[in-house]
Every structure is written in C-alpha cells, then in structure tokens.
C-alpha positions, -999 to 999 in steps of 0.1 A, spaced: 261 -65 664 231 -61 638 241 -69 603 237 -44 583 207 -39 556 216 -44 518 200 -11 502 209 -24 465 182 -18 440 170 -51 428 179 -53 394 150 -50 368 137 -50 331 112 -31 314 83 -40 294 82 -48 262 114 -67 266 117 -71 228 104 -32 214 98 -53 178 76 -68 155 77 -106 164 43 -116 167 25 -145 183 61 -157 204 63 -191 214 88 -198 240 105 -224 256 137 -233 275 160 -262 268 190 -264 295 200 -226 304 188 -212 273 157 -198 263 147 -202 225 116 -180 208 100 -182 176 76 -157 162 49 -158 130 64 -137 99 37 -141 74 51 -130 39 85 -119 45 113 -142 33 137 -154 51 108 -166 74 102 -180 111 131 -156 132 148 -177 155 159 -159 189 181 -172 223 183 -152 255 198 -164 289 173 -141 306 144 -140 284 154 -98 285 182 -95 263 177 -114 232 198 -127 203 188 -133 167 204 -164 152 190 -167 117 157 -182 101 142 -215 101 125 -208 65 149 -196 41 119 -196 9 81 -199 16 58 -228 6 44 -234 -25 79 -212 -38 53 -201 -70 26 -190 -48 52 -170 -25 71 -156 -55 48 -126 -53 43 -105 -25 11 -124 -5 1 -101 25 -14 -114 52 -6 -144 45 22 -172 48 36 -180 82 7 -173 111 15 -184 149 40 -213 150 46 -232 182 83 -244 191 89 -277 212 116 -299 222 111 -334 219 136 -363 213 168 -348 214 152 -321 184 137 -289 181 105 -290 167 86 -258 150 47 -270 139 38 -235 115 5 -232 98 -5 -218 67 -42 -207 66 -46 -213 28 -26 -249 31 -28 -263 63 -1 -270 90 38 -279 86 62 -291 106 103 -288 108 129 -299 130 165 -291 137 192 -305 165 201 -270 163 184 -241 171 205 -220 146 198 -250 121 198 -262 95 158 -270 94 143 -297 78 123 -287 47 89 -279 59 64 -315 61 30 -312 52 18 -326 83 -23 -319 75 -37 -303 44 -63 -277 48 -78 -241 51 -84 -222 79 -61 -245 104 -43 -222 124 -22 -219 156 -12 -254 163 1 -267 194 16 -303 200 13 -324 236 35 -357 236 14 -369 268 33 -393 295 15 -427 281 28 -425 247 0 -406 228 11 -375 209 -21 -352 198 -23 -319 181 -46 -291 190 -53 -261 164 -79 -233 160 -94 -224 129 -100 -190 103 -131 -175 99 -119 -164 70 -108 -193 51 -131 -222 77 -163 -201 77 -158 -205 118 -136 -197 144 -137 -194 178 -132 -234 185 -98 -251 197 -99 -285 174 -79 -315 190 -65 -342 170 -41 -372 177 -7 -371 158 15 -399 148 42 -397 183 72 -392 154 52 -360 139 49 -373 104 12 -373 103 -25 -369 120 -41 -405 125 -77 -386 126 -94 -367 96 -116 -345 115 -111 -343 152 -128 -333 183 -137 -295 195 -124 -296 233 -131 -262 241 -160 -242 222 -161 -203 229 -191 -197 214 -205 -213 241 -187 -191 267 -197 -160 281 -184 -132 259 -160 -150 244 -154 -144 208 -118 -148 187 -106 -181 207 -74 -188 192 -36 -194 197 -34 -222 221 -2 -238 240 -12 -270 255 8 -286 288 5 -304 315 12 -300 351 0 -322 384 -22 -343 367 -41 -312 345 -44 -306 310 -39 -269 305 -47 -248 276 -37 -212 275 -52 -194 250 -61 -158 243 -98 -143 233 -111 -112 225 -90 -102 196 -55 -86 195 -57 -52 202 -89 -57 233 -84 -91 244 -72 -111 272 -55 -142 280 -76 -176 297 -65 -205 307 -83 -237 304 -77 -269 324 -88 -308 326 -81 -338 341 -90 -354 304 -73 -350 274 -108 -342 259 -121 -324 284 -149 -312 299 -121 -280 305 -132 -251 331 -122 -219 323 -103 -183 338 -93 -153 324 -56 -153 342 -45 -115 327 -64 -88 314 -53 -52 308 -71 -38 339 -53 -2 346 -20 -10 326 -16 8 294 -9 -24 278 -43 -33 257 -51 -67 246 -24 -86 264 -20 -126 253 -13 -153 231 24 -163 239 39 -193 259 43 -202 297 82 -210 304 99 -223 340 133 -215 351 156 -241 357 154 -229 397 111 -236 394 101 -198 391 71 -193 363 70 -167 335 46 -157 307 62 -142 273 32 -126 252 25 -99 226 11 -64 229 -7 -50 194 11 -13 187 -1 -9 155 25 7 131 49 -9 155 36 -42 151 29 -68 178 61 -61 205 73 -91 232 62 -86 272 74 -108 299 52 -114 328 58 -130 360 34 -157 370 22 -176 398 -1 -209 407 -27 -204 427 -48 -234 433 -45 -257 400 -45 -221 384 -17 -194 367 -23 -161 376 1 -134 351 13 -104 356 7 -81 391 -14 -97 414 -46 -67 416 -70 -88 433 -97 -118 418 -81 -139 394 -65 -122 364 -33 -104 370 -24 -72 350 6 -62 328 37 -54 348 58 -22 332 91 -29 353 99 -60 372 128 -76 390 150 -97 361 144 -132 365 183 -144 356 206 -115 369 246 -113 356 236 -112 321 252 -93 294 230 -66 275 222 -76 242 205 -59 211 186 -70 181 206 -60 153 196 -29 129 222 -11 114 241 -24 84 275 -15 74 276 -40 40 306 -49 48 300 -89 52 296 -117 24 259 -120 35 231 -96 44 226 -90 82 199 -114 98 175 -83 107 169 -80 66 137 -98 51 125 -98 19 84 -91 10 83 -122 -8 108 -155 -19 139 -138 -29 158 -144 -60 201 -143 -57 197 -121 -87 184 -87 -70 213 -79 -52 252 -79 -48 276 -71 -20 314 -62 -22 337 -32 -17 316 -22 16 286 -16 -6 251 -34 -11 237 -29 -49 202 -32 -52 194 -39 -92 163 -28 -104 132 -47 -105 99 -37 -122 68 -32 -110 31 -22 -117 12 7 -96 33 8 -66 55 -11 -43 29 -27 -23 34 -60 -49 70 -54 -58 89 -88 -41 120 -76 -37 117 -45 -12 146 -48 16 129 -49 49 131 -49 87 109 -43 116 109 -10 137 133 -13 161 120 14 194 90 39 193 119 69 185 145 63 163 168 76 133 181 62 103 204 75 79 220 60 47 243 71 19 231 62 -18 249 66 -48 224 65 -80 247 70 -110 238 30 -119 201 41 -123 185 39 -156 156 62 -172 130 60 -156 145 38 -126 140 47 -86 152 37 -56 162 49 -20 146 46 16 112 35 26 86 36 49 65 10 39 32 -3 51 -6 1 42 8 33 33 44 40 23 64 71 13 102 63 1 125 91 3 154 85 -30 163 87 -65 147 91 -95 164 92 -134 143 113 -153 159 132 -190 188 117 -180 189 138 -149 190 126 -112 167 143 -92 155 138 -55 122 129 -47 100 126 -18 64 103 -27 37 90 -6 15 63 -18 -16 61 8 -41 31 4 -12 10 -10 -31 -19 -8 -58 -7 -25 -38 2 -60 -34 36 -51 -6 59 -67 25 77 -57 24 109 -55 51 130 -57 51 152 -25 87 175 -30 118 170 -53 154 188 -58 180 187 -80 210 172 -67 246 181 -78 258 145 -84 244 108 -79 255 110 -42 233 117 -19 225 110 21 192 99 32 176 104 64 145 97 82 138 103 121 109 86 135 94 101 163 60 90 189 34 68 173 53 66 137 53 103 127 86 103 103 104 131 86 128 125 60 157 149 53 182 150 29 220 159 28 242 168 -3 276 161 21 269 140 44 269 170 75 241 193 69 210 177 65 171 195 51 141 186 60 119 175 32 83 173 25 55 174 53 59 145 82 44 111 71 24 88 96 41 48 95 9 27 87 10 -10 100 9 -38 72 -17 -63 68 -11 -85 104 26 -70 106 36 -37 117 50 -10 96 86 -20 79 114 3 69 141 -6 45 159 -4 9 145 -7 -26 156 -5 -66 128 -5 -91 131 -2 -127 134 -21 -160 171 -27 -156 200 -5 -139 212 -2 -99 215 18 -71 244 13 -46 242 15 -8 268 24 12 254 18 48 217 16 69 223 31 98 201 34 127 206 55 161 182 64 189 
C-alpha cells in the first residue's frame, strides 16, 4: 500500500518580519540564537539589542548605550546624528558591537552578554565621515577593519576603506588605509556603503549595498586577497517586488547550513522595517531572495520559516506604568536626565521641561518607533499638575509633528489639537482645534491608518470618543522614521499618565 501524501501547508512568515524602525540590522547567530543590532542615531537609550530563535519572532532585551557620546554634545537633541550602522560580531568568548559616529569616528563595546552590561564605548579611530564599520578576524591572526565614508562630513563617499586593527580591538595599527573597492569606478554605482565582510572557501566577501536607500540594491564583492582586486554582482534588486531599495543588512547560517539575508526596506514615515531573505550559493556567489532568472534574486513577500516550533513573539508597545522602570520600547530624543520623570501608583509623571519654538529641540520627548502600518493608541492623562502656560499630552512627532493634549491657559485647562509642519526648520505650532474640558481628566486617542494618515480623538469618560481636528500626515525624521510618544513642556509643573496603550 501507497503512503499517503502529507497535504500540511508548510509553515511560513511574511515580510517585513520586524514591521519597525530598526535601521541598518546587523545580524548574527551564536549557538541557537540569533542576536540583531540596529543604528538609533539620537535617541537615548541607544543601540536596541534583539534575540529571536527564528530570525521571525523577535525579542527586545535592552540597550547597549544607555547615554550618547560626548554626554554634552548629546544633551541636546542632534538629529541625524549619533549612532549610524553598527556591526555586531562574536569573537573570543564576547560580543562585540564596532558603532560609528560620523562627526567622531568609530567605537567599539563588548559584553559576555548580549543583554549586557556593555563596556563604555572605546574610541577605537578618531575622525569624520567614517561610517559603517565592519571587522574580519582572518584565520592567520590578522584582524582588519573595513569602513565607508560621509560625503557629508569626508567630502567623498562611495569608497569601502580597509584598515588593519590591533586582533584585541583596542586600536587601528594604520593612519590612513587602503580603498579595496572604489564605486566610482563601477558602472552606475553611486552611494557604496554599509559593508559586512566574511569569508567563505578561500574568498573574501564583501556585501554591501549601492544606490541609496529608498532605489538601491544589494552587491556582493569577492577576492581571493584581503586587498583585492574584488569582482563584483548585484545579488538582489527590487525587480517586480513592491519592496524598493532592498540592502544593507547581514548574511546569517543556520546551525543545520541553510543561508539567510536580514536587510532593511526604506518606508518613509515608518522608517527603515527588517526583511528576511532566503539565500543560495551559486558558484563562489549568493544569490537573495526568489530566484527570477540572471543573478540577482528579488524580495520574497511570504516564505517557508526557516526554524519551525517557535513561539510567536512581539516587540513591546503598550505601557501600563505599572513597573519600577520604563518599558524597553521607550527612547528618549536626546541623553536623558533622572529628573524628567517619576513612576509609582500605576502612573508615569512627566515634569515639565522648557523649550524654545517647538519640540523638534526639546530633549526630553518620550518616544517609540511605529509599530505596523495601522494601528491605535489611546492614553488617559490627568493635567491638574500643569502650570500656566505648561503643555503636554500625545504626539506625533517627526519633520512635522502635531501633539494632541493639555494646555493651562487663565488658569483654565483646555484641550488642544496643534500641528507644527517644517519642525526642523523653526517653524511654529499652530493651534488647529481646542475644547474646554470639564476637569484635568481626559482620554487621548490617535488611530493611524495607511501611509501615516492619523486622526486624534478625544474622550471626556473614557467610552465615547470625538474626533478632533482634520487628519494629520506622520512625517519621517531626519534618517529615522516618524516617532509617537509622551511629552510635558513648561517652566515647571507635571502631567500624569495613566497608561499608552496601543491596539491593531
């Protein structure tokens, strides 16, 4: 007798695997476990630190940059700048992240931990315009670092730099280096960054994306020499997918042999969300992503899971208050200060902080990434700690930002609704509606629908809830997709929280 055929669906996941902002991933896998970094840029604590057992459902485990460096530089809001692509390794028994600073130069911490502690951060080379670093401990010995460079701060870009490092990380042992892989001298090549740099059969491979992040692609370059001369191949472009300028991210192996490609995709308000491609060597060469013919693959939407039996997991959002520290998901917009805040009772207090113009250079906004393309969050706020003149409440907050909250004005507490567009170029608030409210108490709402339209809503009892004001746009950051989150801002006074909580 035949045995019969299993018709059980293969179990899958869906791109993007992570539907958040953590841009530029680097990934790796130590034993079972699969450990990802991502770039944070000025948001305090810095460097999220994320395990999976799939590389599907992932966990957030804390932040290996509790205050940015110089601390009196990072004291003020500095956007766009800060933490840019890091590159995680294991080496030695230790993690190892290697972070660069485009106005500074590159750092580099370690941990037995993943979860931590970190080291403080090492000043490994001093410069501007060194970006994306990515260490190679090679099989004789020789430890080297290769990097790409800021137009902005350089005056160039487009070049991969490599460098040899002291094997124990503590320093470079040359001043200047040697470009291995030039783009301007490749066809059409133009914004060359973000390499990862391994080795496999007796090749030097770089992987490194090109064409900038929203139109790009990834290539892969390869050697028999450390130095090169490297041939090149675009190994995933965004052919037919709707998935636009897929790369820069980090090449990881299953324990069982089977190859996988983790990279970003550029939303805009929604910042730069986490794919996972399968991959395949052909011939000394990756290709990523479905096989279409030629070389280059293209981004998969759904694909069979590459660890099955694991349980579902979810980045954390919501916030109840109810613990002795702030839930992981929150970040700060610059170095934060003890002082801003208190929890107890099942409450967060936010005390006020001045500011200028706007918020776009107030430090001590409440943050967290966008958590799906549709999503609501509510929050219940109770003002009576506010003084004249004082604000606070729920924000949308990017290049453009409109705050939904509070506002003591003649000793009254009113509700206002302001938008403040061009934030980064000084512009004003604007009040766009207002009501009066019948006590300090009030719930605040804002749904988020398709491509970052939001409409906030108001409720006086926490059941009926009215629409306020005209929908608002989310508009991305500088680098960083939009953020949403808590603020308090005045000369002195607080405003109480009693929950964030978000739902589909």
């Amino acid at each position: 007798m035949l045995a019969a055929c299993s018709t059980a669906p293969v179990a899958q996941y869906q791109n993007p695997v992570i539907h958040a902002d953590y841009s530029d991933p680097d990934v790796i896998r130590v034993g079972e476990k699969y450990y990802l970094v991502s770039s944070s840029f000025n948001n305090a604590p810095g460097l999220p630190l994320l395990e999976s057992r799939d590389m599907v459902n992932w966990t957030l485990v804390g932040h290996a940059l509790p205050q940015l460096i110089p601390a009196e530089v990072f004291a003020r809001p500095q956007h766009g700048k800060g933490v840019w692509a890091p590159c995680l390794r294991y080496h030695d028994g230790k993690f190892w992240i290697f972070y660069p600073d485009p106005d500074f130069g590159i750092y580099v911490m370690t941990a037995t931990s993943f979860a931590g502690p970190w080291s403080a951060p090492n000043l490994l080379t001093a410069g501007k315009g060194l970006i994306d670093p990515a260490p190679l401990w090679d099989e004789d010995g020789q430890a080297y670092l290769l990097h790409a460079w800021a137009r902005s701060r350089a005056g160039f870009a487009n070049v991969l730099t490599l460098r040899r490092m002291a094997p124990d990380g503590s320093r470079l042992l040359d001043d200047k280096g040697t470009v291995i892989i030039d783009g301007n001298k490749l066809p059409k090549y133009t914004t060359l960054e973000g390499p990862k740099f391994y080795r496999r059969d007796g090749y030097y491979y770089v992987f490194a994306p090109a064409g900038g992040v929203e139109h790009g692609w990834q290539s892969v370059f390869r050697s028999r020499s450390v130095y090169g001369p490297y041939e090149d191949r675009i190994v995933m472009a965004q052919g037919s997918s709707p998935v636009n300028g897929p790369h820069q991210g980090a090449w990881v192996q299953t324990p069982q042999g089977e190859d996988w490609f983790m990279h970003f995709q550029d939303q805009r308000a929604y910042g730069r969300v986490v794919h996972l491609q399968p991959m395949v060597w052909r011939d000394g060469w990756p290709l990523i992503g479905k096989d279409v013919g030629g070389s280059a693959g293209q981004p998969v939407a759904r694909y069979r899971l590459p660890v099955t039996g694991q349980a579902v997991a979810t980045l954390p959002t919501s916030d109840e208050f109810n613990d002795a520290a702030l839930g992981l998901q929150w970040q700060w917009n610059a170095n934060w200060q003890q002082s801003w805040y208190a929890l107890g009772d099942g409450h967060l207090r936010l005390f006020g902080q001045p500011r200028t113009t706007n918020l776009w250079d107030v430090p001590s906004l409440l943050l967290q990434k966008l958590p799906a393309q549709m999503f609501t969050v509510t929050t219940k706020v109770d003002a009576s700690g506010l003084v004249e003149g004082g604000v606070g409440g729920l924000v949308m907050y990017g290049a453009d930002y409109a705050w939904l909250g509070t506002r003591r004005t003649d000793g009254k507490t009113q509700l206002a609704l302001v938008s403040c567009y061009k934030a980064d170029q000084n512009c004003h608030e604007q009040q766009e509606a207002g009501a009066e409210l019948p006590s300090p108490q009030v719930w605040l709402r804002m749904q988020v629908l398709a491509n970052g339209v939001t409409q906030f809503s108001y409720s006086v009892d926490g059941d009926k809830y009215i629409p306020i004001g005209a929908q608002f746009t989310a508009r991305m950051g500088r680098w960083v997709g939009a953020q949403m989150g808590l603020f308090g801002a005045g000369d002195a006074g607080h405003i109480d929280i009693d929950y964030f909580r978000v739902s589909p």
